[in-house]
N, C-alpha and C positions, 0 to 999 in steps of 0.2 A: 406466632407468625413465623412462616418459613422463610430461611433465606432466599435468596434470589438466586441464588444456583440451585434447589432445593426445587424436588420434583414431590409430591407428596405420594408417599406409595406404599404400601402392607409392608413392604422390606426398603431397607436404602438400596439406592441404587449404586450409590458409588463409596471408594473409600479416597483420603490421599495420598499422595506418592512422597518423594522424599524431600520435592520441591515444592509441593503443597498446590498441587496441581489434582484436580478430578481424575478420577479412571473408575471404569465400571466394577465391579463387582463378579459378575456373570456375563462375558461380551457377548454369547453366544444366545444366552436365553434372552436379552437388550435387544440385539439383530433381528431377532424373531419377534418382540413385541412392537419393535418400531416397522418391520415392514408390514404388520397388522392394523396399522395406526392412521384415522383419516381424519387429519384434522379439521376442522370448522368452524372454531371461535380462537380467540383472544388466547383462553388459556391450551389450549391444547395443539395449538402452533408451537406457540413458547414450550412445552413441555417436550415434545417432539424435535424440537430444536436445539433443547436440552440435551435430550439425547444420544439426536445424532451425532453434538460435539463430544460426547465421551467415549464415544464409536470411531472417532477421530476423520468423521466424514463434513468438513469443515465448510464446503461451496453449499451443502444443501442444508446445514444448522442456518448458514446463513441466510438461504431463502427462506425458512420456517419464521426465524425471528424479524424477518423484516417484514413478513406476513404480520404476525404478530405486532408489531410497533406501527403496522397502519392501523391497527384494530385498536389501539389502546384507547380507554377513554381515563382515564385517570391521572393526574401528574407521578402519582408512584408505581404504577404500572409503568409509562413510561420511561421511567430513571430503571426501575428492573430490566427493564429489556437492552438497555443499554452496557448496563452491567454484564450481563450475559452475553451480548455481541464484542463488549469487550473481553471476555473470557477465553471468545472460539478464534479473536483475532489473536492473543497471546498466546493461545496454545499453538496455532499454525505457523508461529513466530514473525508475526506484522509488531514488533512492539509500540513500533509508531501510533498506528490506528487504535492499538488498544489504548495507548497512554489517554489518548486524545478522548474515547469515550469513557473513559473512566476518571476523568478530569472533569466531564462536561457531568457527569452523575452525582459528584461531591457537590460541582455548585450549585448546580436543580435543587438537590437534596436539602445543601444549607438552607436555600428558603422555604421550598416548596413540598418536602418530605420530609422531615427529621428523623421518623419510624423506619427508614433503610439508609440511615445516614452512617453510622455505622458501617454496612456491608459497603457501600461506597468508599470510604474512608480505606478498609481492612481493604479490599480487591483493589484500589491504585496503589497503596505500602509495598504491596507486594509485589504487583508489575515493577515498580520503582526499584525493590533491593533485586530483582534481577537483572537490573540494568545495571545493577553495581551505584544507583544514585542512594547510598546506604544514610547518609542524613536526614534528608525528608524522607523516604519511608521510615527511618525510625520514627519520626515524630506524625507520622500517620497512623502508624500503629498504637503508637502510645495512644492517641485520640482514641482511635477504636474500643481499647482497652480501657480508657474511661467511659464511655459511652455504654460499653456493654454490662459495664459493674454496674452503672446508672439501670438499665435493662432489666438487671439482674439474671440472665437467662446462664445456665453455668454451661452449657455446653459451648454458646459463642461465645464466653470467656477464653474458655479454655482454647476455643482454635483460635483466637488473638495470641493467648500466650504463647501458643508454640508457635507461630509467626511472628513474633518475638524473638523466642529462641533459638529457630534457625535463621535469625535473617542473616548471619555473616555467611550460610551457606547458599542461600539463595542466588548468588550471581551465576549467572550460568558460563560455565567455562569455554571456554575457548575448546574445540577440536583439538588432539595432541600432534597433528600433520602442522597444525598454522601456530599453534603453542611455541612448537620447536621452532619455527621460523623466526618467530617474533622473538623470541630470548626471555629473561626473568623480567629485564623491565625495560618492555618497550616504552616508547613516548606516541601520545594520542595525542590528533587534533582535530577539531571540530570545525578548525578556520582554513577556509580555501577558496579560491577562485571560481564562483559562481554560487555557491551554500546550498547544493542540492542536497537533499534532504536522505536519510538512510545511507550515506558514505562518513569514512574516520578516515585521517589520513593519519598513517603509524610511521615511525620512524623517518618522516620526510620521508620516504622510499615504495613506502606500499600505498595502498587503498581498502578498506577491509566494508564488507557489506556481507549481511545477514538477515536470513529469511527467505520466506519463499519465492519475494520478488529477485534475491541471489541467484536463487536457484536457476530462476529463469533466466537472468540473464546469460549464466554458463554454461546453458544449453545452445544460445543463440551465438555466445561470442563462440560456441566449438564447431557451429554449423557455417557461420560466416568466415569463418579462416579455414575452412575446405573450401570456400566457394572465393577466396581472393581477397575478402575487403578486411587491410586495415585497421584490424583493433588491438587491445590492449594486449600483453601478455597475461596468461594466467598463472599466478606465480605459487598460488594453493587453491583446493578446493576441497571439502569434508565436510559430510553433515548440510548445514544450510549456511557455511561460512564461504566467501566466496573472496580472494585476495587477487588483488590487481598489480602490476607492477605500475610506477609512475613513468609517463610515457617521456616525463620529461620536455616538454612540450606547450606552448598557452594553447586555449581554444579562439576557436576563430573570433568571438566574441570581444577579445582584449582588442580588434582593429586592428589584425596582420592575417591575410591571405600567405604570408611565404614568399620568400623571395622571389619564385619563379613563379605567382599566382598573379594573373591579368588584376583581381578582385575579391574580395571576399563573395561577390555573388557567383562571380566564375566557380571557386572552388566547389563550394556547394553545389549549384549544378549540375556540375559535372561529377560528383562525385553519387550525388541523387541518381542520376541515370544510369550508373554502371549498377548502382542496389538494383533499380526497377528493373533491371534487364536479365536478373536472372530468374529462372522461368520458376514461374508460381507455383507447379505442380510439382515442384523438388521442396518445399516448404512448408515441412508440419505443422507452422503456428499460423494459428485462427484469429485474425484482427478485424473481420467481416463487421457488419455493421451492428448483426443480429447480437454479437458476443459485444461489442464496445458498448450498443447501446442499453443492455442488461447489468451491465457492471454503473453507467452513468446513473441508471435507475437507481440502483444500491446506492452509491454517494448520493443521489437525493434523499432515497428514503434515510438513511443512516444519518443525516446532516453532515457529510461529511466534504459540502462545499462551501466553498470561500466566496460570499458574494460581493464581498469586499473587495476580489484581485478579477471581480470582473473588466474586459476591456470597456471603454468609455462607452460605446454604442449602444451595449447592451449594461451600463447602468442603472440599478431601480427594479432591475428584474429579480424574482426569485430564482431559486434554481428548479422550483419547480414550474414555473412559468417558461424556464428555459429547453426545459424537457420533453414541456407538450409541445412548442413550437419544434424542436428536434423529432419527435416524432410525426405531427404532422407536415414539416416540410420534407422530409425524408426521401433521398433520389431514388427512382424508379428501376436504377442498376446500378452497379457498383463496377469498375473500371482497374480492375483488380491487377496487383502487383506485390513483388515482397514489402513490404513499406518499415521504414524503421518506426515509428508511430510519437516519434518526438522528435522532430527533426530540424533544428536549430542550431545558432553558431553555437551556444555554448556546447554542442553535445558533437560535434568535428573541433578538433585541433588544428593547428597549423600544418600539422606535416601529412593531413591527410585522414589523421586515425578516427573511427569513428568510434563513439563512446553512447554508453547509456543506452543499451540495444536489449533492455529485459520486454520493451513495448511488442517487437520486432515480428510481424507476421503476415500476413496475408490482408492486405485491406484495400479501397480504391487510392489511387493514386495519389489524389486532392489530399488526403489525411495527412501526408508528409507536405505538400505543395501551400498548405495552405498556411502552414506553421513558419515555415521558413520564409515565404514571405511577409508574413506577419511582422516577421522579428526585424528582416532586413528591411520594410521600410519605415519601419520606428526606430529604429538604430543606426543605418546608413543610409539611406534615402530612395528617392525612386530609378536613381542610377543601377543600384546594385541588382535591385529585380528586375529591371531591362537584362542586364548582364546574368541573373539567375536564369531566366526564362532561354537566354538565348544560348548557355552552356548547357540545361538539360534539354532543349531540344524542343519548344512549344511555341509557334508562335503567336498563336489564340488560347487563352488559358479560360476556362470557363469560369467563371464570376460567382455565377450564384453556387457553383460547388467549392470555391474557393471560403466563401460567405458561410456555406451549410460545416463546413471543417471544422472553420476557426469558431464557431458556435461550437461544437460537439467538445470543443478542448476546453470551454470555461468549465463544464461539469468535471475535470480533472484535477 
């Protein structure tokens, strides 16, 4: 039986690297067989998707495998495909996402697979000692390595054992720009004010995020502070590490507008409409409906929604039940502006700053309109969105696109 990153082929396709990560072999003769390549079933999605991620072409591995993972019919095909969507999610450095599917592939597995429990086992060990979480991947690996003696197969012995023996090298370091910032021993914390997910706060001082969703954001926070608004300092950036300074400051969320603020609804409005007002045609990021509602698709198919933290109204629903209603209520035009694309107290501070701008692009208006009132009238009442509405400037707000919004954001 092949592994699950394992393509079956006259030659390997790949070797690994020093992280124990895939890379091709031949990138150039791969390029050429993949763009030769039309897939049409189950395994030749997956296999293509394979490849594209050793190609390090990672949006379209993804549209293969999730191809693939609608096609599956098997419980172990399934758990493989996840395995692999966890692969192209670590490689492009989401460790989050990957953690999450290769979590979900050990438990399948324990009941519903045993025959890839193993690969599951060995590929979360491993996500885990690069996160520097080196006690449980030791003792995932150790699994694996009983498993695979059990097996008896000597070649997956053998890459247990050296994922063993490199695991103290595994943690992937730090940039040497944010290295030098941070000193020999910084202090990390995971406990902050609102527990958004993919931020550390170092030193009481900093903010540190990594990955490609980083990346975005420092493109956004470098394009908004040419254009005037309010965000954080950037205090490093290298690689896909992205360091924030602490603004020093609550968000609006703790119940303070600021001293000189009418409202917490005032603040937000008006700080909404100074974003909407800068002209959309200066703004290179795509938040259109066609680009949100293709990514919402991926978290359906991938599982990657929570139908648990759905709002009350729409309890009971699947999230794929909430997708075909998102597609076919879908508005007829789009009402286009810069929009931050998560636009809540918690992501404005007191003094104005705005935070959390990796969303940040071109999209209708409602997408930001709809969130924040969402939040301010579960949190402060119907006062503050009178006073939202009438600081950014609407005095008829459309309902059913408010309604189609805050739908679109339970798939997030």
């Amino acid at each position: 039986m092949s592994a699950p990153g394992q393509v079956e082929r006259d030659e390997p396709l790949y070797r690994f690297d020093e992280r124990q990560r895939m890379i091709p072999h031949d990138p150039e003769r791969l390029a050429v067989r993949v763009a030769q390549a039309h897939p049409d079933d189950f395994a030749s999605y997956r296999q293509t998707g394979i490849e594209l991620m050793l190609l390090g072409r990672y949006d379209e591995a993804l549209d293969h495998l999730d191809r693939a993972l609608e096609l599956v019919d098997t419980e172990r095909r399934r758990i493989t495909v996840w395995i692999n969507l966890g692969d192209v999610y670590r490689y492009r450095g989401d460790a989050g996402t990957a953690e999450t599917l290769y979590r979900r592939a050990v438990e399948h597995a324990r009941v519903a697979a045993p025959e890839v429990l193993s690969f599951a086992v060995q590929h979360l060990g491993k996500a885990l000692a690069e996160r520097n979480h080196l006690a449980e991947a030791r003792e995932l690996l150790a699994e694996a390595m009983r498993l695979r003696v059990a097996e008896g197969d000597p070649e997956e012995i053998e890459a247990t054992r050296t994922a063993l023996d490199t695991l103290g090298e595994l943690p992937i370091p730090l940039p040497p720009t944010v290295a030098a910032l941070f000193g020999e021993v910084p202090s990390w914390s995971d406990e902050h004010e609102g527990m958004s997910g993919g931020v550390v706060r170092v030193d009481g001082a900093y903010w540190l995020k990594r990955g490609p969703k980083a990346v975005a954001e420092y493109r956004r926070l470098t394009w908004l502070r040419e254009r005037g608004i309010a965000v954080p300092e950037v205090t490093a950036f290298e690689d896909d590490v992205l360091v924030l300074a602490d603004v020093g400051a609550p968000s609006l969320s703790a119940g303070s507008g600021g001293a000189h603020a009418a409202s917490i609804g005032a603040v937000l409005g008006a700080l909404l409409r100074r974003l909407h007002s800068i002209p959309v045609g200066e703004c290179p990021f795509d938040g259109r409906l066609d680009v949100v509602l293709a990514r919402a698709r991926r978290n359906v198919v991938e599982g990657l929604v929570d139908a648990d933290d759905f709002d009350d109204d729409n309890a009971g629903s699947t999230p794929a039940e909430i997708l075909e209603r998102l597609l076919a209520q879908r508005p007829e035009r789009e009402d286009l502006v810069v929009a931050h694309g998560d636009f809540t107290p918690p992501n404005v501070l007191a003094n104005g700053v705005l935070l959390d701008v990796g969303g940040l692009g071109v999209s209708d208006r409602y997408r930001d309109l709809a969130l924040a009132v969402r939040d301010l009238r579960a949190d402060f009442g119907e006062a503050e969105v009178t006073a939202f509405f009438a600081a950014y400037g609407l005095a008829e707000p459309d309902e059913s696109r408010l309604t189609y919004y805050r739908l679109l954001d339970e798939l997030f």
